[in-house]
SEKETI-588769 format. One line per field, with one value per residue (C-alpha): residue in three letters; x, y, z. Coordinates in Angstrom, 3 decimals, decimal comma, padded with zeros to 6 digits. Example, Ala and Ser with C-alpha at 12.3 -4.5 7.8 and 13.67 -1.06 7.14 Angstrom:
// SEKETI-588769
rest = [ALA|SER]
u = [012,300|013,670]
v = [-004,500|-001,060]
w = [007,800|007,140]
//
This chain:
// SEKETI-588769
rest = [UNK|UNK|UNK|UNK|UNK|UNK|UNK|UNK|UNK|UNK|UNK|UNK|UNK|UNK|UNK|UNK|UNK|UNK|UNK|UNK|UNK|UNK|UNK|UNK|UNK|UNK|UNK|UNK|UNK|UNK|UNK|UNK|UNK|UNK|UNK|UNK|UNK|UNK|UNK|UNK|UNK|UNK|UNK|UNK|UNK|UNK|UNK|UNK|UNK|UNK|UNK|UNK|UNK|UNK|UNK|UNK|UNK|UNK|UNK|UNK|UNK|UNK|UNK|UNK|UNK|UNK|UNK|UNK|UNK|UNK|UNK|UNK|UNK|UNK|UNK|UNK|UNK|UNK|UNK|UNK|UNK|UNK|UNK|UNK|UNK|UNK|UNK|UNK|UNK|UNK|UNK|UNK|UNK|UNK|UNK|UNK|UNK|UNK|UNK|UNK]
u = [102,944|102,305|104,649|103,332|102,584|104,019|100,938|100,969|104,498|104,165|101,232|103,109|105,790|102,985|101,857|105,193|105,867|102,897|103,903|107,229|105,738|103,088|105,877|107,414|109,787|110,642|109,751|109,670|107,979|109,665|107,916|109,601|111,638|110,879|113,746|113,907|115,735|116,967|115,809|119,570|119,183|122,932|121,628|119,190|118,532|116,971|114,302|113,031|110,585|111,286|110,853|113,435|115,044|111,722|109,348|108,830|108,357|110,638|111,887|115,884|118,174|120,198|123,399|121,465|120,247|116,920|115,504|114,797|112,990|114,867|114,884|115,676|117,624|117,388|113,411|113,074|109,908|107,303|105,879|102,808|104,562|104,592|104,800|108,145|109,641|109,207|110,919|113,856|113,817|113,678|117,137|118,917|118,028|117,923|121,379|122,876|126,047|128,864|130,377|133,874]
v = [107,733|104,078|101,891|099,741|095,868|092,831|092,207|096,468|095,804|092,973|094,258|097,468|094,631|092,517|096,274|097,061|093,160|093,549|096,672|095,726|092,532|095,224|097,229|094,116|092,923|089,881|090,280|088,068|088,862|087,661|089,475|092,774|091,922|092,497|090,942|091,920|089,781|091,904|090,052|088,918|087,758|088,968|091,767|091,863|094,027|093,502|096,084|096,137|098,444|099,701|102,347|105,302|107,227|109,651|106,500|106,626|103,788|103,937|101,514|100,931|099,558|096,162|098,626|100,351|103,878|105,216|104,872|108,542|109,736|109,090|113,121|114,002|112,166|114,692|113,473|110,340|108,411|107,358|103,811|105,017|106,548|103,178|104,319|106,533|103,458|101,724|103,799|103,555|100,283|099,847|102,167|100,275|096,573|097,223|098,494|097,653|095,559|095,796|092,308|092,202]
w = [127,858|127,800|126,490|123,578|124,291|122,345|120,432|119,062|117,804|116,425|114,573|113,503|111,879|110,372|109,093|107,524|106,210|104,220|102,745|101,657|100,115|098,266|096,928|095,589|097,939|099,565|103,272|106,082|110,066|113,152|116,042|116,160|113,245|109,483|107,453|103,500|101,075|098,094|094,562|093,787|097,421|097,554|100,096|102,815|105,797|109,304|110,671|114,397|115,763|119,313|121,418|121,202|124,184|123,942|124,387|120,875|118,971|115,628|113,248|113,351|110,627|111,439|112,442|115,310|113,298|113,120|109,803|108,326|105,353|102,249|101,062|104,555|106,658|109,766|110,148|111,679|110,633|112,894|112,568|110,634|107,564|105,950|102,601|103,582|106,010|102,336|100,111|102,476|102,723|099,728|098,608|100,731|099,444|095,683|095,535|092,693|093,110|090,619|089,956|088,593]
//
């Protein structure tokens, strides 16, 4: 398997930065990176695409996890389930945070 270029991962992050923006969020591309600012902009979270120990290229969550699907976190999500990588990303940035 070939290993995907600069410009193809970049592209898969343009992809995804789009998406987010679609689905109403507040994302931002730098090269592999997507970072998504939560509306309160109290949260945000860092995505980077990259290619797993299988030479497969995933998305990974700012702590160093795959991101899954939201209903089942044992299935890891390929860079073309945008619509999935969204819902996920979006869970995690519109938490709601309890102020005291």
């Amino acid at each position: 398997m070939k290993e995907p270029t600069v410009e193809e991962i970049s592209a898969y992050a343009r992809w995804l930065t789009q998406a987010c923006q679609e689905a109403g969020l507040d994302a931002e591309q730098y090269g592999r990176t997507v970072l998504i600012i939560a509306t309160d902009h109290f949260l945000s979270e860092q995505v980077t695409c990259q290619v797993d120990e299988n030479d497969v290229l995933r998305w990974y969550w700012s702590w160093g996890k795959p991101i899954a699907h939201l209903r089942d976190a044992t299935r890891i999500l390929t860079t073309d389930e945008v619509d999935d990588l969204v819902a996920a990303i979006k869970n995690v940035v519109s938490i709601q945070i309890r102020r005291r």
